[in-house]
C-alpha positions as CSV (number, residue, x, y, z in Angstrom):
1,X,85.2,-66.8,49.1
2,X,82.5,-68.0,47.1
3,X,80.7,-65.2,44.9
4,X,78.9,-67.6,42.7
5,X,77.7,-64.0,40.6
6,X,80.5,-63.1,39.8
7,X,81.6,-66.6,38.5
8,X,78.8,-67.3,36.4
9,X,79.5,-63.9,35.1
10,X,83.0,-65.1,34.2
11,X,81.8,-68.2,32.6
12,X,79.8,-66.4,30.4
13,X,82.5,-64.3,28.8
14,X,84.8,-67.2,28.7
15,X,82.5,-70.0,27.2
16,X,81.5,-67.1,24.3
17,X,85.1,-65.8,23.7
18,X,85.8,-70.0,23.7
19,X,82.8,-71.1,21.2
20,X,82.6,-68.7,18.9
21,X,84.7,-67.2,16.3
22,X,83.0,-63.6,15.9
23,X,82.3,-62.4,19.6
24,X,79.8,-59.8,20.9
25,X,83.0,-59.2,23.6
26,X,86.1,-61.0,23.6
27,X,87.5,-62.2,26.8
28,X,90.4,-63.8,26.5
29,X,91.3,-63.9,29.9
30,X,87.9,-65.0,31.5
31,X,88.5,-68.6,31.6
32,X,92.3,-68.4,32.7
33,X,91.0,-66.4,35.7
34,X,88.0,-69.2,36.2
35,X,90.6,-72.4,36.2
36,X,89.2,-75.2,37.1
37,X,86.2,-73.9,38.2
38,X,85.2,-73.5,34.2
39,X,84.1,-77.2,33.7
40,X,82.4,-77.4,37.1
41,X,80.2,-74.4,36.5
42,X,79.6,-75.7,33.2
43,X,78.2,-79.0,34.6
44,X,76.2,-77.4,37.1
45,X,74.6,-75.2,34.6
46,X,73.9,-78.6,32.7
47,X,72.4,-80.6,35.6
48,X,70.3,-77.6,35.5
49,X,68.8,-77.4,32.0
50,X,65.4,-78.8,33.2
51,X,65.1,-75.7,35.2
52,X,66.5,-73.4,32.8
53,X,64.6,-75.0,29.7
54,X,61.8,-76.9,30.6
55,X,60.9,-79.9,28.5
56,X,64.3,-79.8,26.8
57,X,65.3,-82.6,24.5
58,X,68.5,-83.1,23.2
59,X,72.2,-83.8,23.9
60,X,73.3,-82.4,27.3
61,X,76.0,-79.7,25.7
62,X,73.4,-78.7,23.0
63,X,71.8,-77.9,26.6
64,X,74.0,-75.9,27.7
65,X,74.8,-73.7,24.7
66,X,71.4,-72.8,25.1
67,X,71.2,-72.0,28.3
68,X,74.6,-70.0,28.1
69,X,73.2,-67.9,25.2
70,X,69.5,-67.6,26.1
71,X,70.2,-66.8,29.8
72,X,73.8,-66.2,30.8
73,X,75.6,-64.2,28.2
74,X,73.1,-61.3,26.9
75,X,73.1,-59.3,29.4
76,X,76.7,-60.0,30.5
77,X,78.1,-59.7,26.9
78,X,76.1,-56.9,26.2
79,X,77.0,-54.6,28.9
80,X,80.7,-55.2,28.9
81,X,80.5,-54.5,24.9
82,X,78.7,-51.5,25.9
83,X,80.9,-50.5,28.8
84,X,84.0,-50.7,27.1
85,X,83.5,-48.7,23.7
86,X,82.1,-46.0,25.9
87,X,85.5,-46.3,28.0
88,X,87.2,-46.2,24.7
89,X,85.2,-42.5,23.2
90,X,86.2,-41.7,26.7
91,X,89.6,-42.4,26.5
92,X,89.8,-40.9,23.3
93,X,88.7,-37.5,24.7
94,X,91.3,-37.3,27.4
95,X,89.8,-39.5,30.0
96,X,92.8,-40.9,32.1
97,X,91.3,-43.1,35.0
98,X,88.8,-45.8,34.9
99,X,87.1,-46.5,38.2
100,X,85.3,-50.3,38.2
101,X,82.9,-50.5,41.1
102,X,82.1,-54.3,42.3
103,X,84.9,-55.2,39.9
104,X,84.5,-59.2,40.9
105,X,86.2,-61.0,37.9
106,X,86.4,-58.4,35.5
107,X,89.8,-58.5,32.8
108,X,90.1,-55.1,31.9
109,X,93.2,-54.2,33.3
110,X,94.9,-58.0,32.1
111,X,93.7,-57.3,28.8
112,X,94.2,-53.7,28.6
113,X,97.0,-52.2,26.8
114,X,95.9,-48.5,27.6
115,X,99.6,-47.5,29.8
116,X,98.2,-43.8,30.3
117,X,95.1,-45.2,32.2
118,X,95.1,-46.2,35.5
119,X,92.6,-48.5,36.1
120,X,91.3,-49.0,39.7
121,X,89.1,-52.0,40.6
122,X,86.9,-51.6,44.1
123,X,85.3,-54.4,45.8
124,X,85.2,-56.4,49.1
125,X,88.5,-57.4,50.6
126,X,87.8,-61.1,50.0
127,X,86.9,-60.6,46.6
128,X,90.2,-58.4,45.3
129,X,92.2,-61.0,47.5
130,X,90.8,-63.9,45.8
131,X,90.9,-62.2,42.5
132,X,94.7,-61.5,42.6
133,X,95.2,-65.5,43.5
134,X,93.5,-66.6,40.9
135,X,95.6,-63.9,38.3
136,X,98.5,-65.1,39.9
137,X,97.8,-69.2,39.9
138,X,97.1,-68.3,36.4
139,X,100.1,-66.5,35.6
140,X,98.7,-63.3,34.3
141,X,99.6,-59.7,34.8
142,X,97.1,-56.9,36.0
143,X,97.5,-53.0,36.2
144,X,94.6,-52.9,38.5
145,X,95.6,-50.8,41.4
146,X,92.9,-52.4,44.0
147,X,90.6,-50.8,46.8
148,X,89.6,-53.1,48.9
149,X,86.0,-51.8,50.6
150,X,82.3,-51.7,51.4
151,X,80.6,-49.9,48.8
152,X,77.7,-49.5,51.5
153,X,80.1,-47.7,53.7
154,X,80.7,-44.0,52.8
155,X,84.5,-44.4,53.5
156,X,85.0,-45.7,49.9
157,X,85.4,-42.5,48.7
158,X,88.3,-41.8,51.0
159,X,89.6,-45.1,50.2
160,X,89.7,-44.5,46.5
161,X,91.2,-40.9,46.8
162,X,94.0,-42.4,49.3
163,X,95.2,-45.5,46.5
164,X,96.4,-42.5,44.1
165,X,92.6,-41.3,42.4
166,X,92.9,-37.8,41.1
167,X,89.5,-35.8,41.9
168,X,91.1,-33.3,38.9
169,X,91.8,-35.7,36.2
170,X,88.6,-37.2,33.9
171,X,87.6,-40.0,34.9
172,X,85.5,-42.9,33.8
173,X,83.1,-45.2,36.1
174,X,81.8,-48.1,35.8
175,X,79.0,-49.4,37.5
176,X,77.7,-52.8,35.7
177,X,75.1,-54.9,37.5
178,X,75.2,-53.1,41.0
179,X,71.9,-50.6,40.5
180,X,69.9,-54.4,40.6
181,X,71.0,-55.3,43.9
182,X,71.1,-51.8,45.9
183,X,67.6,-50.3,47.0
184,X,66.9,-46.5,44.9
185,X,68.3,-44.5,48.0
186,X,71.4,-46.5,48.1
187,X,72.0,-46.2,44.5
188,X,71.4,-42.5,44.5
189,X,73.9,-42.2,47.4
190,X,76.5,-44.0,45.4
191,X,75.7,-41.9,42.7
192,X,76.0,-38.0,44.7
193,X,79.6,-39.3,46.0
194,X,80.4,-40.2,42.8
195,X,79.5,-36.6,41.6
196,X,81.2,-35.2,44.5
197,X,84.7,-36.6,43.3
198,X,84.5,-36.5,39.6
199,X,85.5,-33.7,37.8
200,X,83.3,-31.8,35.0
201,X,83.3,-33.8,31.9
202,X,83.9,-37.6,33.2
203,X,81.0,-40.0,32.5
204,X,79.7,-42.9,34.1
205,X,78.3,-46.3,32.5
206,X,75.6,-48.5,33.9
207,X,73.0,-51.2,33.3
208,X,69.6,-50.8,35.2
209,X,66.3,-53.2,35.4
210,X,63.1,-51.5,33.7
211,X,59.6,-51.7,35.0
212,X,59.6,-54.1,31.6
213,X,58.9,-58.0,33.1
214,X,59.7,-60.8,31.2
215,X,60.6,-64.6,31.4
216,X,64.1,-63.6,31.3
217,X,64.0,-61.0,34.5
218,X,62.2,-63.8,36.0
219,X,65.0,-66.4,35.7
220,X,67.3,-63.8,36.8
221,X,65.9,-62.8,39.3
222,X,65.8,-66.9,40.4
223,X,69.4,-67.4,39.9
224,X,69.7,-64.1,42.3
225,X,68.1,-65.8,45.0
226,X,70.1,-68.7,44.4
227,X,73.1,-67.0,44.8
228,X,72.2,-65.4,48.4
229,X,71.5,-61.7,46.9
230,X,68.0,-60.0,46.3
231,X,67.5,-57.8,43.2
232,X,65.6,-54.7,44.7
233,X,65.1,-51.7,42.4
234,X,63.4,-51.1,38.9
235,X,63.4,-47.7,37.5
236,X,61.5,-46.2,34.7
237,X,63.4,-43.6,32.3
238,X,62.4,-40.5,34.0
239,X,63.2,-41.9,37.2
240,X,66.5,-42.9,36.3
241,X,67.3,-39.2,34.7
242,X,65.7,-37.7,37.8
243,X,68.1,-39.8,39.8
244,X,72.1,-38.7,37.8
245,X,70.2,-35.0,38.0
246,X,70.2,-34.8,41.1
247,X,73.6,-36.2,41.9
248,X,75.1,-34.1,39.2
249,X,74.9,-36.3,35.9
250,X,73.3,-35.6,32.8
251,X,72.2,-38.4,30.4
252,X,73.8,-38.2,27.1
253,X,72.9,-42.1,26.0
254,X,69.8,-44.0,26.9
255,X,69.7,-47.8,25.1
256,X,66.6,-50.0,25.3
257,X,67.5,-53.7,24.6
258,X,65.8,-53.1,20.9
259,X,68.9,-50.5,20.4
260,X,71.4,-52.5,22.4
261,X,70.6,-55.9,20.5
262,X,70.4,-53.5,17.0
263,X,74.0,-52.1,17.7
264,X,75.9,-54.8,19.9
265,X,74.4,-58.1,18.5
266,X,73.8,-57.6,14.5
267,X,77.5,-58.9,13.4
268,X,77.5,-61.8,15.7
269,X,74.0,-62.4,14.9
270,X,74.5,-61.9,11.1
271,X,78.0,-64.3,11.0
272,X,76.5,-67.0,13.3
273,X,72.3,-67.0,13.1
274,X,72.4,-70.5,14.2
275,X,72.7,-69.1,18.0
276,X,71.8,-65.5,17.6
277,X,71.0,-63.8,20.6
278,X,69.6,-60.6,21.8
279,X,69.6,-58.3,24.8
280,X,67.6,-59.4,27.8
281,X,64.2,-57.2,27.3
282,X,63.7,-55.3,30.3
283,X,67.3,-54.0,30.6
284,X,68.3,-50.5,29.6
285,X,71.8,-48.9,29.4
286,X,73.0,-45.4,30.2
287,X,76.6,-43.2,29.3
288,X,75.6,-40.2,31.9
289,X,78.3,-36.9,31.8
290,X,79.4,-35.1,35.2
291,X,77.6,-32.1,34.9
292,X,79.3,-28.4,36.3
């Protein structure tokens, strides 16, 4: 199992929570989960500084601290910031299940000390495997209960319902990173069984790629390819409300990487301007309500 996404992902959160003392999102159980495999992505990620910063001069981990907050962490830190203060209003207004689709290396439920959530983490059957070795070579505790499946396949639904998910109960969903590599019908299919199975009143969270271009969706888009997968839908904002209309979602919040960098990044930028960062232009972010 080799899901070099999800790793970089990881490393992301783990060399911010690491090098900094005011964090856009704190991780403290990214790089206990990575192991090892921490300083070997970080020196791959410095033998590649002349492709992630051409004509760079200067010491190799001045390199890479670049390349971590230019490229790697913005949209990473950003989303899970995002993601997790909407799971938090949600939580607060009676939501009492929290649904993580593609769920890869994501710490939630070890960091989480939420006991009236139940916290359910879907993704491939290699993934969840190799996710629970490396929680357990690292001697950590998660309250993930796990659903191994094909989120192409239909039968996820099932899947989920059969591991203890309540249709009745609200809910909250997560669903960071996956509109980029599904094509629009896919997404929209994912999103109509999700309506089908969550009650009035839960929401949803998500991250989607704009019609926006930039040098940044460009070097993403490169380190996709890299990694075997294929980013295949941008949306524009009517689009993407058409889209959670039609599968029974209304858009309550609708953040443009101006808003997101304005509300996410200020104190970190403020407290440490030396390596400010800001959300990857290009990138908008969405809390969207089931809908009766």
């Amino acid at each position: 199992m080799d899901n070099l996404t999800a790793k970089v992902s990881c490393f992301a959160r783990a060399y911010h929570y690491q090098h900094n003392n005011t964090h856009i999102f704190a991780d403290q159980a990214a790089g206990s989960l990575l192991g090892e495999e921490y300083d070997r992505i970080a020196q791959s990620m410095t033998e590649g500084i002349g492709f992630f910063l051409p004509g760079f001069k200067g010491a190799p981990e001045e390199g890479l601290r670049l390349i971590v907050d230019r490229q790697l962490s913005p949209s990473v830190l950003g989303r899970s910031a995002y993601c997790e203060r909407m799971l938090e209003n949600e939580t607060r207004l009676g939501c009492r299940q929290y649904v993580v689709f593609a769920s890869g290396y994501d710490t939630f439920a070890v960091r989480s000390g939420h006991a009236h959530l139940s916290v359910y983490e879907l993704d491939l059957p290699e993934m969840l495997a190799d996710k629970k070795q490396r929680i357990e070579n690292a001697r950590l505790a998660s309250r993930a209960i796990y659903v191994p499946c094909d989120l192409s396949e239909q039968s996820w639904k099932d899947q989920l319902i059969n591991s203890g998910f309540q249709q009745h109960l609200k809910s909250f969903g997560s669903l960071l990173g996956l509109s980029y590599y599904l094509s629009p019908d896919a997404f929209g299919n994912l999103l109509t069984a999700l309506g089908g199975i969550m009650c009035e009143g839960s929401a949803i969270c998500f991250d989607y790629q704009s019609r926006e271009d930039s040098p940044e969706t460009a070097v993403n888009q490169a380190l996709a390819r890299g990694a075997g997968e294929r980013m295949k839908a941008q949306y524009d904002e009517r689009e993407m409300e058409a889209l959670l209309e039609e599968s029974g979602f209304l858009v309550y919040e609708h953040l443009d990487h101006a808003e997101m960098t304005a509300q996410y990044f200020s104190n970190y930028n403020q407290r440490d301007p030396k390596h400010s960062m800001k959300a990857p232009p290009g990138v908008c972010y969405i809390l969207a309500v089931r809908n009766n």
